[in-house]
N, C-alpha and C positions, 0 to 999 in steps of 0.2 A: 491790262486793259488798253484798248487804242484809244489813242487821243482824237477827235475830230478837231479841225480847224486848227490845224496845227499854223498855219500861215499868219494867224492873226486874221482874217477878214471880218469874222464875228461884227454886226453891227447890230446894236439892240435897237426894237424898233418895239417903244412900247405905245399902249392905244392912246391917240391924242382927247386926254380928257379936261382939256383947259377950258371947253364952254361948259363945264359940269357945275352946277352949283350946290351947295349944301347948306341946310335949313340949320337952325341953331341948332334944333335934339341931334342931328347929325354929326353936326361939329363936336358937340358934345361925346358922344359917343366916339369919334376920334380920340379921344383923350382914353376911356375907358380901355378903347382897342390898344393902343400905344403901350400902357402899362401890361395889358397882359401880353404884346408882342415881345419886349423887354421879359417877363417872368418865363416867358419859354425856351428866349434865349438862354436866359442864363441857367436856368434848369439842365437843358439841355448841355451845358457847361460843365456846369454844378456833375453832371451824370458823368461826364468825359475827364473826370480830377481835376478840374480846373478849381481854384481856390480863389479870394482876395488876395489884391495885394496893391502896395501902390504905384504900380506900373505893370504894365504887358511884359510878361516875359514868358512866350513861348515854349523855352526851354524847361520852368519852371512849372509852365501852366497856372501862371499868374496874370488877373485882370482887374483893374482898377475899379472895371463897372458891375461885377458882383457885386450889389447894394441893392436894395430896394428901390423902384422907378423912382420914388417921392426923393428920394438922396442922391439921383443923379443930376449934374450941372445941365444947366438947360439946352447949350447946345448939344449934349449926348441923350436927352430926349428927341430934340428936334428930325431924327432921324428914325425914330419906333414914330412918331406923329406923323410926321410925313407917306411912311408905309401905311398908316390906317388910313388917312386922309384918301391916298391915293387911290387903295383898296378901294374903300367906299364908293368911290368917285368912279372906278371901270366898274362895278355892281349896278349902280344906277347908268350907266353909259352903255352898259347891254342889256337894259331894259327892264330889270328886277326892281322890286319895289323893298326897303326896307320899312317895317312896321315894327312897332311897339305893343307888345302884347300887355 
């Protein structure tokens, strides 16, 4: 397979959604999204032999954050929150409405 951008120029340019604001049930629901961003990953892992263990090791196919979201340390959530957060925040920034059925 060919590589594109082999040079390095790659500049990500994602949509500026810092005037976005989010209602409590939103926020909330960030929290819901984060844990199952977290369950997919690791599923996803879980499917590739990846197993526990308490360090990364590659070789091994071992990762410290195979746990359940609720057992992970909060700055290793801070980054499944943040993807929902953000998620939500381009949803409503191109114009969709989230509802609660």
């Amino acid at each position: 397979m060919k590589m594109k951008n082999k040079d390095n120029t790659y500049k990500p340019q994602p949509l500026d959604i810092s005037d976005v604001v989010l209602s409590e049930e939103l926020k909330n629901l960030t929290e819901l999204l984060a844990k199952n961003v977290h369950d997919i990953w690791a599923e996803n892992r879980i499917a590739q032999g990846w197993t526990y263990g308490e360090k990364r090791d590659d070789e091994k196919k071992q990762h410290p954050c195979l746990v359940p979201y609720e057992d992970l340390p909060e700055e290793e959530k801070l980054y499944d929150r943040e993807t929902a957060m953000k998620t939500i925040k381009m949803i409503k920034k191109l114009g969709f409405q989230i509802i609660e059925q």
